[in-house]
N, C-alpha and C positions, 0 to 999 in steps of 0.2 A: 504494500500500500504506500502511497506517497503522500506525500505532506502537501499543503495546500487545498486539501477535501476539507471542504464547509462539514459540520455536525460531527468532529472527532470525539468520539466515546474513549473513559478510561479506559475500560478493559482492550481499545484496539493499538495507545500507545507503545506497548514492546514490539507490536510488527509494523510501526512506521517507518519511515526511513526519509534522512534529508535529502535534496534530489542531487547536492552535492556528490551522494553516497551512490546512488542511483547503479553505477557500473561497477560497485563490488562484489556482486553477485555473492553474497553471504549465504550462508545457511545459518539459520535461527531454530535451536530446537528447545523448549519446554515439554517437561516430562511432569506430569500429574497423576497423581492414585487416590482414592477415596480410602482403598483398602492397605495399601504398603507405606512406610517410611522409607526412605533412603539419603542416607547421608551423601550419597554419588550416586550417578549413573556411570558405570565404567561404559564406552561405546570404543571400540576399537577401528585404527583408521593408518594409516600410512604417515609418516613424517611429511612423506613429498607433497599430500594435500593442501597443507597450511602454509600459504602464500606470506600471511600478515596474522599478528595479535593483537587486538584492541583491548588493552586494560579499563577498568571500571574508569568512570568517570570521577568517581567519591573516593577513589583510593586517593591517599593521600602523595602528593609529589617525593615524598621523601621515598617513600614507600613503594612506588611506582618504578623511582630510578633501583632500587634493587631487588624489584622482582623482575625488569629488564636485564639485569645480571644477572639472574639467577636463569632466566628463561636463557639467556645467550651461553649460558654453561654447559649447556645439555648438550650434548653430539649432535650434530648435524644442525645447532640451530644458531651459530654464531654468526652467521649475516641474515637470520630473520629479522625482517623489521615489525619491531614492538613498539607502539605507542599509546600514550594514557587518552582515552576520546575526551574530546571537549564539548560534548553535546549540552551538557546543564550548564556551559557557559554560552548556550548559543541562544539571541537574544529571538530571534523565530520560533526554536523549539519550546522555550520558556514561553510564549504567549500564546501556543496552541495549547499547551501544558493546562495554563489556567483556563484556558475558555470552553477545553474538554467536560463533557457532560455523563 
């Protein structure tokens, strides 16, 4: 879904996207159960799939720069590029945010 649609409901903000973003062709998965807990979903997948990391926006900068080191330690992942999103500083997304119903 893209941003810019008149009558944004809460529940459809996690599958929006800014049109910025538009050609990163993400995959977005939520996992729900009425009946299980899970502390993880383990989902097994190829290193070679993960182009890019986008860290939380609310992680904190300190914290951000060394989970980028910590991500960049891993085998194979020292020239992924990881960065912290800046979506709750984007002044578009914050005013859809509120007007959401």
């Amino acid at each position: 879904m893209q941003l810019g649609q008149q009558g944004v409901k809460i529940a459809e903000l996690p599958f929006r996207k800014r049109s910025a973003f538009k050609a990163e062709e993400e995959l977005r998965v939520i996992y729900e159960s009425a009946s299980e807990s899970h502390p993880f979903l383990d989902l097994p997948f190829e290193l070679e799939h993960i182009h890019r990391i986008s860290l939380s926006p609310w992680l904190h900068p300190n914290l951000a720069d060394a989970t980028k080191d910590v991500i960049r330690s891993i085998a194979g992942c020292a020239k992924l590029p990881v960065y912290r999103s800046t979506l709750i500083s984007n002044e578009r997304w914050i005013g859809i945010g509120k007007n959401a119903t």
